[in-house]
C-alpha positions in Angstrom: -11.6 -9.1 -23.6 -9.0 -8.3 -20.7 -10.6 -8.3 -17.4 -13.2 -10.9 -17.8 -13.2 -11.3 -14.2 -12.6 -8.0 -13.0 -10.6 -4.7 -13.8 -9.7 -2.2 -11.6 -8.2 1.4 -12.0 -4.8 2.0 -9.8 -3.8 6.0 -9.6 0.4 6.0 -8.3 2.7 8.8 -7.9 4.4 9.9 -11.0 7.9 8.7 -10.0 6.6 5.1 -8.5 8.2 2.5 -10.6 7.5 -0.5 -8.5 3.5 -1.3 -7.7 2.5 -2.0 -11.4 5.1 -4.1 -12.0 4.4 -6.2 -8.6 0.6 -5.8 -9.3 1.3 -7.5 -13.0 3.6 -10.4 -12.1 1.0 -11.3 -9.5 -2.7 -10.8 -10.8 -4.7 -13.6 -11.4 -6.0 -14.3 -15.2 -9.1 -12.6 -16.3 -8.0 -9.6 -14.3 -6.9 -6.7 -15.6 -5.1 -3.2 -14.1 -5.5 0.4 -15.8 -3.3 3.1 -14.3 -3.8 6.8 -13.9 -0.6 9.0 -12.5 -0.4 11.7 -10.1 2.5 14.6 -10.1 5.1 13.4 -7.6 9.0 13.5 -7.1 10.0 13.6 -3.7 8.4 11.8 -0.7 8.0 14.9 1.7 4.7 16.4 3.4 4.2 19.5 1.1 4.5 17.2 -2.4 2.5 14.4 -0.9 -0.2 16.8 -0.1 -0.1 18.4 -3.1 -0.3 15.2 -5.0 -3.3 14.3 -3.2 -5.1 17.6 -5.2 -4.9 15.4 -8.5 -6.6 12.3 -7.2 -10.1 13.3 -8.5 -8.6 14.1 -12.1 -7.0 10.7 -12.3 -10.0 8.9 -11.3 -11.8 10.5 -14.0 -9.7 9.4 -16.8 -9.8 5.5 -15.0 -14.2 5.7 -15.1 -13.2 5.7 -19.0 -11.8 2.4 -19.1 -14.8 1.0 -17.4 -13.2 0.1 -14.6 -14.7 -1.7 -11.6 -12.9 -0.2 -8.8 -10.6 2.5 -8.3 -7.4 2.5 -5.8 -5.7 5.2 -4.4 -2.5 3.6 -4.5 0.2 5.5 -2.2 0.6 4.9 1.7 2.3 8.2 2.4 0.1 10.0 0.3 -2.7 8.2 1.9 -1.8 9.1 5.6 0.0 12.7 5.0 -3.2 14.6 6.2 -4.0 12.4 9.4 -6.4 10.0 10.5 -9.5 9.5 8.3 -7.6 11.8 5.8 -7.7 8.4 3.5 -11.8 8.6 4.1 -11.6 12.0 2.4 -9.8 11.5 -0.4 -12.0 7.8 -1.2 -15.3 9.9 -0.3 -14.1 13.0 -3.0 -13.4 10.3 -5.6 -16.5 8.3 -5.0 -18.6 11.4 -5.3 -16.9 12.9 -8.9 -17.0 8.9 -10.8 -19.4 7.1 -8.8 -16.9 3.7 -8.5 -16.4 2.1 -5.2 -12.7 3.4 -4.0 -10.4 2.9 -1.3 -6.6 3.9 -0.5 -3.7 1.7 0.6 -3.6 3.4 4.3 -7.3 1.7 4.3 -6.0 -2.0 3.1 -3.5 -2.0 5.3 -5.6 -1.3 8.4 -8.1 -3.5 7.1 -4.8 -6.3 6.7 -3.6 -5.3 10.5 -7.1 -5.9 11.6 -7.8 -9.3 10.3 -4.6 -10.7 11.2 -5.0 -9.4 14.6 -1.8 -7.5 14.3 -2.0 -4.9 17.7 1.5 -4.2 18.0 3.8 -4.0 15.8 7.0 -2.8 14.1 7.1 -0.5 10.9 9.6 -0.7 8.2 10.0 2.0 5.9 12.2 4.0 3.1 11.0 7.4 4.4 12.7 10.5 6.0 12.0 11.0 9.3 8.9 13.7 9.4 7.0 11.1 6.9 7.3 8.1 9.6 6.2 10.7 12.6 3.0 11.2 10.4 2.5 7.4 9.7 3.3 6.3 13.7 0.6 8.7 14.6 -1.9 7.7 11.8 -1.5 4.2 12.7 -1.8 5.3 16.5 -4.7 7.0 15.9 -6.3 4.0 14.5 -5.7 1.7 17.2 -2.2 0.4 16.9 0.8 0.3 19.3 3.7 1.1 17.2 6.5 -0.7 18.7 9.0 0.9 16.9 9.1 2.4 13.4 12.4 2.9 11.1 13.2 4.3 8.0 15.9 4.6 5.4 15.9 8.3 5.2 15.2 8.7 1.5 13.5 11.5 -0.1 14.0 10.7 -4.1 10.9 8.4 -4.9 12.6 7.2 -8.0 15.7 5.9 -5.5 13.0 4.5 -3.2 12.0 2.7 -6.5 16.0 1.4 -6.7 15.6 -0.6 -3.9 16.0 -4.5 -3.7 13.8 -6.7 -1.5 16.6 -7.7 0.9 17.0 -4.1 2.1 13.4 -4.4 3.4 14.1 -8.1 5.0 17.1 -7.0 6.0 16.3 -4.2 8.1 12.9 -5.8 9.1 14.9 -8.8 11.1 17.3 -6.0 12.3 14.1 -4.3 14.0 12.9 -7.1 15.1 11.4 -7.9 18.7 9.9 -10.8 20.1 7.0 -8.3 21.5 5.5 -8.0 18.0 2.4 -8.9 16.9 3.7 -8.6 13.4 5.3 -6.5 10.6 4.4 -3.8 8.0 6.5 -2.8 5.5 5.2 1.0 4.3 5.7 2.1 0.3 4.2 1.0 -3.2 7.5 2.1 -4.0 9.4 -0.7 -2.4 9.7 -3.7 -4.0 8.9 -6.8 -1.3 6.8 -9.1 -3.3 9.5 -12.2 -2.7 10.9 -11.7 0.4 7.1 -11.6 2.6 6.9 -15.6 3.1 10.8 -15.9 3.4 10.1 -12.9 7.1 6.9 -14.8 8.1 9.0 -18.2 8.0 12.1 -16.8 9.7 9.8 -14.5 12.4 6.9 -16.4 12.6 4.7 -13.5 12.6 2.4 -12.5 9.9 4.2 -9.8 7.7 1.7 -7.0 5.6 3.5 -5.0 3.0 1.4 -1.7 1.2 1.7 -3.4 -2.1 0.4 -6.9 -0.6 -2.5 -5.2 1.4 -3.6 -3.0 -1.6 -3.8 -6.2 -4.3 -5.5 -8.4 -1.6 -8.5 -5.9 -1.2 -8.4 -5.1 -4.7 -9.3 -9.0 -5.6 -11.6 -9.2 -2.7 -13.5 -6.2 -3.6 -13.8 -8.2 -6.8 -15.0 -10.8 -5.6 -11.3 -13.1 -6.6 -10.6 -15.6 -4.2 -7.2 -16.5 -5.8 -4.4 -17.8 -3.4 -1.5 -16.4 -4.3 2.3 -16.7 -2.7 1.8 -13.4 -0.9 2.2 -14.5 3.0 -0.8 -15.3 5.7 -2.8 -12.2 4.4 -3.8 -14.7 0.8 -3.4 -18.0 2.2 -5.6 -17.7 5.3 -8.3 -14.8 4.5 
C-alpha cells in the first residue's frame, strides 16, 4: 500500500506547477501525497481570495483518499485576508472533513519561530500589493520585516517558469548583515537546491514555503526523516 507511514492530502492553486513536483523528489518512502486543486490563474488579491472559497470542496474530495492530514498549500492565498485569516480557512476545513489541517502561512511562522528568525528579509515573485499584504501579515505576527522584494509577476504559470538561481540570486542581492535569516515566499517557486547552497554562503538559516510546508507535513506525521532541506530538517 502507498503511504505505509503516512499520507497526507495537499490542495494547490490550479496553475502551481512546482510544490508536487518538490514535494515528490523529496518525500521520504512509505509516504505518500494526494492532491486536490483550487481555481487560480493570476497571483492578485481578488483571485487569491476567491480561490480561498474552494478550499472546503477540495478537502472533501482529499477525506476520500483516506488521507491523514490535509494542507492548504499556497502562501499568498494563505495570508491574502490578514492575520489569523490562515486560522479561518484551517478551522472551515477541519470542521466540513474532520482531518487535522494547517496552511503554509502557518509552517512558515511555525519555521520562523523555531529557528528564532525575528528579523528578517523576504524574497518573493509577487507584484507589489501581494508583498504589502504578506509584510503586514508577517508583522502582525511578530516579525520585523527588514526588507521585502519581489519580481513583480502576476502569471502563476510564469511564477512556475522560474529557476532556483533567480531566488539565490536575488536573496544575496537583498542581503544585510542585520538579518536574522531569510524566507523565500511561493509553492510556486522552485528552491528545493539552492536553500543549503544561501545558508552556507549567508550563514543564516534560510525557510522557503515549500520547505516549511513538507517539514510540518512529516512532523505532523510523526516522520523524523533528515532530509537535505537546510537547518529547518537537520536541526529540528
Amino acid at each position: 500500500m502507498f503511504g505505509w507511514r503516512g499520507r497526507f492530502g495537499l490542495i494547490v492553486p490550479s496553475s502551481n506547477t512546482t510544490m508536487e513536483m518538490e514535494f515528490h523528489r523529496y518525500i521520504p518512502e512509505g509516504i505518500s501525497l494526494h492532491t486536490a486543486r483550487m481555481p487560480l490563474r493570476n497571483v492578485n488579491e481578488e483571485e487569491l481570495t476567491k480561490m480561498a472559497t474552494f478550499a472546503t470542496d477540495a478537502a472533501k474530495l482529499l477525506a476520500d483518499a483516506g488521507v491523514e492530514l490535509i494542507v492548504f498549500g499556497c502562501t499568498s492565498g494563505s495570508f491574502i485576508g490578514g492575520k489569523d485569516f490562515e486560522k479561518e480557512i484551517e478551522m472551515k476545513i477541519e470542521e466540513e472533513v474532520n482531518i487535522e489541517t494547517f496552511t503554509t502561512s502557518t509552517a512558515v511562522i511555525e519555521a520562523l519561530n523555531v529557528l528564532d528568525i525575528q528579523s528578517l528579509l523576504v524574497i518573493t515573485p509577487y507584484i507589489e500589493e501581494i508583498n504589502q499584504k504578506e509584510k503586514e501579515f508577517l508583522e502582525a505576527n511578530g516579525f520585523e520585516v527588514l526588507d521585502i522584494r519581489g519580481l513583480g509577476i502576476e502569471d502563476n504559470l510564469e511564477i512556475g517558469k522560474l529557476e532556483p538561481y533567480t531566488a539565490y540570486r536575488l536573496a544575496k542581492a537583498t542581503f544585510i548583515d542585520e538579518a536574522d535569516g531569510i524566507f523565500i515566499s511561493c509553492t510556486n517557486w522552485r528552491t528545493f537546491e539552492i536553500i543549503e547552497k544561501l545558508e552556507s554562503d549567508l550563514r543564516v538559516p534560510v525557510v522557503t514555503s515549500n520547505q516549511a510546508t513538507l517539514w510540518m507535513a512529516l512532523r505532523a506525521l510523526d516522520v523524523r526523516d533528515e532530509l537535505p532541506l537546510g537547518r529547518l530538517f537537520r536541526e529540528y
